[in-house]
C-alpha positions in Angstrom: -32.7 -31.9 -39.2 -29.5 -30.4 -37.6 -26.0 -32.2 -38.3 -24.7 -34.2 -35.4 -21.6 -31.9 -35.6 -23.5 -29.1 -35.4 -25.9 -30.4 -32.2 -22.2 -30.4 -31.1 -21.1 -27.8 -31.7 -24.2 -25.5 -30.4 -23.8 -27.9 -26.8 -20.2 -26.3 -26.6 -21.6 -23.2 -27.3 -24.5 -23.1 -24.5 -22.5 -24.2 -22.0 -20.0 -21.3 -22.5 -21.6 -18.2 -23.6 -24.7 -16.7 -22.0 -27.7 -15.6 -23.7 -28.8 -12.2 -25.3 -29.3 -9.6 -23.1 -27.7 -11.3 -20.0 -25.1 -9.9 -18.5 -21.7 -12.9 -19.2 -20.6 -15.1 -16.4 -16.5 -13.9 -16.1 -14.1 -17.2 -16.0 -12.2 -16.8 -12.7 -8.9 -16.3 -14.0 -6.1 -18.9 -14.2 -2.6 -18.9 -13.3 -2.5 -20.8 -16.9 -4.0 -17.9 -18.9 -1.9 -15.6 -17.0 0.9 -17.3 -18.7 -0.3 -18.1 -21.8 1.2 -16.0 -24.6 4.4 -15.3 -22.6 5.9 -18.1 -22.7 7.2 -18.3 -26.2 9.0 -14.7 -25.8 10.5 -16.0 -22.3 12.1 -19.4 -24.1 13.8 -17.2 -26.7 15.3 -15.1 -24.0 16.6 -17.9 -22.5 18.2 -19.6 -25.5 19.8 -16.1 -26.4 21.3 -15.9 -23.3 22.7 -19.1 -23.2 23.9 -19.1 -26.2 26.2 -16.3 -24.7 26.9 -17.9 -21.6 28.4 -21.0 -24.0 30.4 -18.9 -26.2 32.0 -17.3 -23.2 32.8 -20.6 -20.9 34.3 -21.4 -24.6 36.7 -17.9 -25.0 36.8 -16.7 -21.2 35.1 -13.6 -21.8 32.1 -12.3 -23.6 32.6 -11.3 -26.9 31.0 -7.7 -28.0 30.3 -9.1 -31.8 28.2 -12.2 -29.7 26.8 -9.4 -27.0 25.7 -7.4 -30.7 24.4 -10.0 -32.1 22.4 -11.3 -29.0 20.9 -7.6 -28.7 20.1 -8.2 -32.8 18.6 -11.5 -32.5 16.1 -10.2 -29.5 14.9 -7.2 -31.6 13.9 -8.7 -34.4 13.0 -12.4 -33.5 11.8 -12.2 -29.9 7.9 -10.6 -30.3 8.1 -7.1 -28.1 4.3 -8.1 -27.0 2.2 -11.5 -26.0 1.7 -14.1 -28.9 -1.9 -14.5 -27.5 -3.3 -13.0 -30.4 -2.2 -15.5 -32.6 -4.2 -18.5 -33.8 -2.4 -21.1 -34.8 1.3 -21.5 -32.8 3.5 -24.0 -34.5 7.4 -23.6 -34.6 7.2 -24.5 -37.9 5.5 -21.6 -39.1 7.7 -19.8 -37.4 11.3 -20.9 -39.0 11.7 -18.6 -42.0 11.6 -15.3 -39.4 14.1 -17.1 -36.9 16.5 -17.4 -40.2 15.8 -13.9 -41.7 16.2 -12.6 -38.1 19.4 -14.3 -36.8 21.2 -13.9 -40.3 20.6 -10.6 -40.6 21.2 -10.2 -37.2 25.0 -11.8 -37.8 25.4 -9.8 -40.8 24.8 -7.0 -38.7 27.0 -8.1 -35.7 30.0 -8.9 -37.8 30.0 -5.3 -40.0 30.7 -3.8 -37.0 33.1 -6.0 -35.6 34.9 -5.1 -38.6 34.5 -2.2 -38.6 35.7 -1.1 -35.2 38.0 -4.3 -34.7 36.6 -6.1 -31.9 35.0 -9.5 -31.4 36.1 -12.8 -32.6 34.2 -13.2 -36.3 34.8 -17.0 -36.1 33.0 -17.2 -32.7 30.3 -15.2 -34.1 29.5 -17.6 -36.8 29.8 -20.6 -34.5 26.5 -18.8 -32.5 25.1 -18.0 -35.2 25.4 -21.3 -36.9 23.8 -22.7 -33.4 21.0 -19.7 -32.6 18.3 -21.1 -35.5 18.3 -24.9 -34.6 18.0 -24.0 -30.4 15.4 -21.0 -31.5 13.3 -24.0 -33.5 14.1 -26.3 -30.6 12.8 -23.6 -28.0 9.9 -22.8 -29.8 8.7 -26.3 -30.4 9.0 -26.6 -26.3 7.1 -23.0 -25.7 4.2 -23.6 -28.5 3.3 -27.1 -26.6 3.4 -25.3 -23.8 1.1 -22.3 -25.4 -1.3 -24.8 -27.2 -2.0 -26.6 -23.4 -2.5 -23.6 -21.6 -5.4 -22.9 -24.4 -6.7 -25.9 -23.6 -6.7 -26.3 -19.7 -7.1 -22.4 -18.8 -9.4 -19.3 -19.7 -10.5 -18.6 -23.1 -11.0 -15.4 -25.6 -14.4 -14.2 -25.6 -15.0 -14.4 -29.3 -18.1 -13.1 -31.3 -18.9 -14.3 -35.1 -19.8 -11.9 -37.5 -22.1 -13.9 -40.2 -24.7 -16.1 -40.0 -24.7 -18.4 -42.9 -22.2 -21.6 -44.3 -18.6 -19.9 -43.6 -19.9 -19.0 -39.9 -21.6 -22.5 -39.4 -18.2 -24.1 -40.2 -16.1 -21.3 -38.3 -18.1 -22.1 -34.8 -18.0 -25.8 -35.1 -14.0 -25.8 -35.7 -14.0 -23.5 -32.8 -15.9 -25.8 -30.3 -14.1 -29.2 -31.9 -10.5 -27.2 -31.5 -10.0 -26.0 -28.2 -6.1 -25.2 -28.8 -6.8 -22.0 -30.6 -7.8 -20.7 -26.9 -11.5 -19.2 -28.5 -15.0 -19.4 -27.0 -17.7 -18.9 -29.2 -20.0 -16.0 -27.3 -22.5 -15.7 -30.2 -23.1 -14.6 -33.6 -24.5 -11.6 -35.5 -26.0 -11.1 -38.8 -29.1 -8.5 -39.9 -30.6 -11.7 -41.9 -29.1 -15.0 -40.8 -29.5 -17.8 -42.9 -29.7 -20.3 -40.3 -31.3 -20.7 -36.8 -29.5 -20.4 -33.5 -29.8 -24.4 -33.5 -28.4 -25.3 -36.6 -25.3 -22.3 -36.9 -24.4 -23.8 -33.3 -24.4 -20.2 -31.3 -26.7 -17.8 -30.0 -27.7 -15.0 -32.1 -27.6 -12.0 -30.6 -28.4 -9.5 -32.8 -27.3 -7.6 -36.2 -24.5 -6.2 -37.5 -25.2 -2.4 -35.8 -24.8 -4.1 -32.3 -21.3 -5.2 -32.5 -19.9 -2.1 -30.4 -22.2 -2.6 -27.8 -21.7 -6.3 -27.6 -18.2 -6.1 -27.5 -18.6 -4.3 -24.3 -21.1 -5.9 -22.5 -19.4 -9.5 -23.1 -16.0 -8.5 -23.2 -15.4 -9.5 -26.3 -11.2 -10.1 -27.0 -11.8 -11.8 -30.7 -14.5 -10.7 -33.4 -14.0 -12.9 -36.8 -16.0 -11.7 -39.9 -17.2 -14.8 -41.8 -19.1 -13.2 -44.6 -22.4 -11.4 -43.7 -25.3 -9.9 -45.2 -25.1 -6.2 -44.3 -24.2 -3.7 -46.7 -19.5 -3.3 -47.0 -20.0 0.4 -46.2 -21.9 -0.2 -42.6 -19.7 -2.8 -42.3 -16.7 -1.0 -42.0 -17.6 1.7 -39.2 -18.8 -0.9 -36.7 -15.5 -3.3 -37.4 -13.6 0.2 -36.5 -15.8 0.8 -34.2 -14.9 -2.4 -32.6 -11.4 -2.5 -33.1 -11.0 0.9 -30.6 -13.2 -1.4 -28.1 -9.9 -3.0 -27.9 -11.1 -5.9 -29.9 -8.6 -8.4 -32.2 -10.5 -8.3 -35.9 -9.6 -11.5 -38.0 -11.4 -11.3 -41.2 -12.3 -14.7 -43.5 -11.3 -13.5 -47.2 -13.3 -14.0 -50.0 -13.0 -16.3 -52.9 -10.5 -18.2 -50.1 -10.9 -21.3 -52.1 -8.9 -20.6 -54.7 -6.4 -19.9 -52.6 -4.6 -17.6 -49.9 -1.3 -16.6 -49.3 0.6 -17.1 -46.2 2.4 -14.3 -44.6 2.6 -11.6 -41.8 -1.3 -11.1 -40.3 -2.6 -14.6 -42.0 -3.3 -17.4 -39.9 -5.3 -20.6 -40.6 -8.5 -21.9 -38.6 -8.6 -25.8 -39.4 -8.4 -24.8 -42.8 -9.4 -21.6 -43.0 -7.6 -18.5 -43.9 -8.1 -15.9 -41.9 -6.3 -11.9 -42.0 -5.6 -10.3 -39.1 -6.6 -6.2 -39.3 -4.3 -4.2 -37.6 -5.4 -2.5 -34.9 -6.2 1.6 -34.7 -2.5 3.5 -34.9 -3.0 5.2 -31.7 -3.7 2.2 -29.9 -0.2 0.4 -31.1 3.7 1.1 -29.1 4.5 2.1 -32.0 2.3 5.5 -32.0 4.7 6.7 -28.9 7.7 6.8 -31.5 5.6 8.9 -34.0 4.9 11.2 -31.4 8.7 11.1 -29.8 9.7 11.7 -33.8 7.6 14.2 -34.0 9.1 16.1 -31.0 12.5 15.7 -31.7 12.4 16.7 -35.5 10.2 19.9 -34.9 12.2 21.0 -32.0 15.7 20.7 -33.8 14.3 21.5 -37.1 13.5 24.9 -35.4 16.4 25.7 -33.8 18.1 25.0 -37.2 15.9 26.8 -38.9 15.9 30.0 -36.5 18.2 32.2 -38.0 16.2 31.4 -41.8 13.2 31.9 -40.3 14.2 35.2 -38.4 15.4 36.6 -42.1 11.8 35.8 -43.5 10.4 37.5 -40.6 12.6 40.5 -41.6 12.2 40.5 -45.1 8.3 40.3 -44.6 8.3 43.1 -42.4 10.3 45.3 -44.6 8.1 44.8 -47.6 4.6 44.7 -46.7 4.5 45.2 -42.3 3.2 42.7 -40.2 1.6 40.5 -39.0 4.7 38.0 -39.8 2.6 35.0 -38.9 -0.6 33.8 -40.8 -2.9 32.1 -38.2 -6.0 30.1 -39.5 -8.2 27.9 -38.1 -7.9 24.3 -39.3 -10.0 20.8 -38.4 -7.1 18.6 -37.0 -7.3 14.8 -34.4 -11.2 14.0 -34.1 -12.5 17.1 -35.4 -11.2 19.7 -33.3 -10.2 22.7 -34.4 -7.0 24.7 -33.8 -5.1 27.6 -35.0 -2.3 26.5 -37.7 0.6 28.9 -38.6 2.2 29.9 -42.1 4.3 33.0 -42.9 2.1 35.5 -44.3 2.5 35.7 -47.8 -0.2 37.9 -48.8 -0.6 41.9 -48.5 -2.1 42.5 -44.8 -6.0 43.0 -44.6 -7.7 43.7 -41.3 -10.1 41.2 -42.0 -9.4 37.6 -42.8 -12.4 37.1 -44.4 -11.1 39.4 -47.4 -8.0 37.8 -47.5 -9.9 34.7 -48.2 -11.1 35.8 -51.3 -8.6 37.5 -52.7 -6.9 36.8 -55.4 -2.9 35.9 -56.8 -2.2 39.8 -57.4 -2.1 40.5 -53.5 0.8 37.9 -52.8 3.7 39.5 -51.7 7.0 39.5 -53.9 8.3 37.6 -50.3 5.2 35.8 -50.2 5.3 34.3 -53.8 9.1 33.3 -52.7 8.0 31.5 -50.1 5.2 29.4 -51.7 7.2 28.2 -54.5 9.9 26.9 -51.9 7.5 25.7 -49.6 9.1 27.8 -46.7 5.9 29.6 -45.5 4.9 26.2 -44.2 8.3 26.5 -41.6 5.9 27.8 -38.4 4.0 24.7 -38.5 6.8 23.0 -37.1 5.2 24.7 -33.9 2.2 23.3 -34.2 3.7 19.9 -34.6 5.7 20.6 -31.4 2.4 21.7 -29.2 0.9 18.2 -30.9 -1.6 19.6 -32.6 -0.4 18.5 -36.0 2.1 15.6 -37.2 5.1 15.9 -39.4 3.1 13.5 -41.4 -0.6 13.4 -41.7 -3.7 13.9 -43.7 -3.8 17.6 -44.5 -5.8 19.7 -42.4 -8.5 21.9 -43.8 -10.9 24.5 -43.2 -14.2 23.8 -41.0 -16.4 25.7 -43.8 -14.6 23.1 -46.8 -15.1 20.1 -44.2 -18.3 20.8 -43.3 -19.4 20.8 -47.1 -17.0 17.9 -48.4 -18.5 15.5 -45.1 -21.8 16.3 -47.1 -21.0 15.0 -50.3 -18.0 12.2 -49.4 -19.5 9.3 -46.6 -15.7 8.5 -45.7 -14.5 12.2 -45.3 -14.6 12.7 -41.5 -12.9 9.5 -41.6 -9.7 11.2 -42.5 -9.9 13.0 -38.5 -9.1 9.5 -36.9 -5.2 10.7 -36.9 -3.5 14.1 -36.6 -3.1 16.7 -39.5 0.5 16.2 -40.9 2.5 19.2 -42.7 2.8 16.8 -45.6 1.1 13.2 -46.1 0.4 10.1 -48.5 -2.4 12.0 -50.4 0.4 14.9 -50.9 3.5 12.9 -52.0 0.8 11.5 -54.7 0.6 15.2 -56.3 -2.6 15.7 -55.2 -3.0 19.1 -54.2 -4.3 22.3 -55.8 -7.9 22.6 -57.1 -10.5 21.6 -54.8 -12.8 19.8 -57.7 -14.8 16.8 -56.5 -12.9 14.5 -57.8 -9.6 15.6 -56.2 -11.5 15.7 -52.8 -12.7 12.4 -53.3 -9.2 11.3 -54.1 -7.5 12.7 -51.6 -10.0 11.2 -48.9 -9.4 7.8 -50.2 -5.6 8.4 -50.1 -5.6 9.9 -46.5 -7.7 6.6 -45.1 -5.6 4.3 -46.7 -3.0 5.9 -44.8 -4.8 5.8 -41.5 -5.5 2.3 -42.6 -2.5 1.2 -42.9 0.0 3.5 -40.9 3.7 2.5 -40.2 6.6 4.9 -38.7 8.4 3.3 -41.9 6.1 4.5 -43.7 6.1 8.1 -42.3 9.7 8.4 -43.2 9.6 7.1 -46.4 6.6 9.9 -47.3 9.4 12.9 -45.5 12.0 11.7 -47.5 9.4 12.0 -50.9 9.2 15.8 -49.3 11.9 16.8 -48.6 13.0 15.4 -52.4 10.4 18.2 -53.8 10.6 20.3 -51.6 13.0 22.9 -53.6 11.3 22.0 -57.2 9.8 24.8 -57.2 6.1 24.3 -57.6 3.4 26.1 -56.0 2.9 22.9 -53.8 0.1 23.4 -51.0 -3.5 23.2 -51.2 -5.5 26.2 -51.7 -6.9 26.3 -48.7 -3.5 26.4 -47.3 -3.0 29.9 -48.8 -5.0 32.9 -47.2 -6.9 33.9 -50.7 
């Protein structure tokens, strides 16, 4: 006999989500869900710039420390994108970020005031003293406002992943809660434990169709509540998914025992959920790798011209050219292209000798260079065409990729982000031999990377280079060199 709550919830369910195999019925779209998610970004706008309005009716004139700190407060409180995308909106949840944000903000504002002697320092603290109680205030007004417009306008196409307790309970808080702004399209699972009737939503299917329902139903929202395909299948179709344009929120396991709070966990009526972050091309962020990217290559070769124009000479003198080493490399979704390295071995007319020969053909310049790491210099060019990063996983060889896709399932997964002169798996010391084990390493270390990508983080791994970089170690992997 099926629960009265879940006879419920599956009523909610059928009235909203079409069957499997027919094509969903689109929501004709509200002024409400136009506005929902901006509203909360819009309030804080306001309250920032009449906090400044207030402290300039009070001193005649706006002061530059109050103008800094305003700028401050907007970067790192105000969210740069919609808040649709998260769960649960409460201005409580959002107090310790307002605090961090404005006081670091006025710590900010007032060392350059001192600094350069303007502004008024005891105005400054009177705003700041004001900005976190209006902020709260604000949001407490804009997340009302956010949790209504769930309720009256459109909702997020959302598909379950699981069919057994943790799902059951996820879709009947979903049709009892309309203020988290989701709608239940179906659920999927290769062997669900219970029936359409009693989990409360239409089962459309297993695991393997998740891509393909995303699109046909326009899924915005797919929450994983435990299922019972294999983790490593798993995976590829919640990626898979995620480049759909999809928001992945994942139900931990072992959640009763308890789950932190914290940046990309939110709670459904009691349960924790984790937010994965989406692919790293798909973020605003990915423009600054690539404007980085740009701007470091291109300066660091015009500092680096005149060095670069000695090793030129100095490997002409000793051995003739070529001066440049070309190879070809797997680089961004498996496409090859041609990277470039100082030569450092004697010339050969064929590569494919070069390829197996060994140390005692490396030029005097050429053993130089490796220790130092300069013969990597010319792939600041590649970086500036974009076919490599500054940072990224290391790009190898199609022969070596071909064979270690063979042996490693999560290899190719490594080719979801540019090659990088240097990267995570690098910095960690491993490079050299290419044993199994080191391969296998180094793929886990490159996809935790993709995984979990940051600009941050990309500068904290070139300032780690640049610290080794004169060490003096061979550094480089051997199928960077041309033996």
């Amino acid at each position: 006999m099926t629960p009265p709550v879940q006879v419920h919830a599956l009523d909610g369910a059928s009235r909203s989500a079409p069957p499997a195999g027919v094509a969903p019925r689109t929501a004709p779209a509200t002024r409400l869900k136009f506005l929902s998610g901006d509203v909360v970004p819009l309030v804080d706008v306001w309250v920032l710039l009449g906090l400044m309005w207030a402290s300039r009716l009070v001193t005649g004139t706006l002061d530059p420390a109050v103008a800094l700190f305003g700028l401050g407060v907007f970067s790192l409180v105000v969210s740069p994108k919609a808040q649709s995308d998260r769960l649960t909106v409460s201005a409580l949840n959002d107090i310790g970020t307002m605090l961090r944000g404005v006081w670091l903000a006025y710590a900010l504002a007032s060392a350059v005031s001192l600094v350069v002697g303007l502004g008024n320092l005891h105005t400054l603290l009177g705003v700041a003293v004001a900005a976190t109680p209006l902020l709260v205030a604000g949001r407490s007004v804009s997340h009302a406002a956010e949790r209504a417009f769930r309720r009256r306008g459109t909702k997020s196409a959302t598909l379950v992943v699981g069919g057994g307790d943790i799902a059951r309970r996820l879709v009947t808080t979903l049709g009892d809660h309309p203020e988290y702004g989701l709608r239940v399209v179906g659920a999927v699972d290769d062997d669900p434990r219970y029936t359409e009737t009693e989990l409360g939503a239409p089962v459309l299917g297993g695991l393997a169709e998740v891509p393909a329902l995303v699109r046909a139903h326009d899924i915005d929202v797919v929450i994983v509540a435990f299922s019972a395909a294999k983790q490593e299948g798993a995976i590829d179709v919640i990626r898979t998914a995620m480049t759909s344009g999809a928001n992945v929120w994942v139900i931990p396991r072992f959640f009763e025992l308890g789950y932190a709070t914290g940046d990309g966990v939110d709670h459904l009526w009691g349960l924790p959920v984790v937010k994965l972050q989406p692919p790293a091309r798909s973020r605003p962020e990915w423009l600054l790798k690539r404007a980085m990217d740009f701007a470091v290559s291109g300066l660091g070769l015009l500092a680096a011209a005149p060095l670069m124009a000695l090793i030129a000479l100095a490997t002409y003198v000793e051995s003739g050219g070529p001066i440049f080493f070309k190879q070809v490399r797997v680089g961004l979704d498996g496409r090859d292209f041609k990277m470039l390295k100082f030569r450092t071995m004697t010339p050969r007319e064929d590569e494919r000798f070069e390829s197996s020969a060994n140390h005692l053909e490396i030029t005097r310049v050429g053993r130089f260079l490796r220790n130092t790491g300069l013969d990597e210099l010319p792939q600041l060019i590649n970086v500036l065409r974009g076919e490599m990063s500054l940072v990224g996983p290391r790009p190898e060889r199609p022969y070596y990729v071909r064979q270690f896709a063979e042996l490693f399932p999560n290899y190719d997964s490594r080719h979801r982000l540019p090659a990088g002169i240097t990267g995570w798996a690098q910095v960690h010391g491993l490079r050299g031999e290419l044993t199994e084990g080191m391969i296998e390493q180094r793929a886990v270390f490159d996809n935790f990377y993709i995984e979990n990508w940051s600009l941050s983080q990309d500068i904290k791994i070139l300032l780690r280079t640049a610290s080794t970089f004169f060490r003096g170690d061979e550094g480089g992997d051997q199928v960077d060199k041309e033996k």
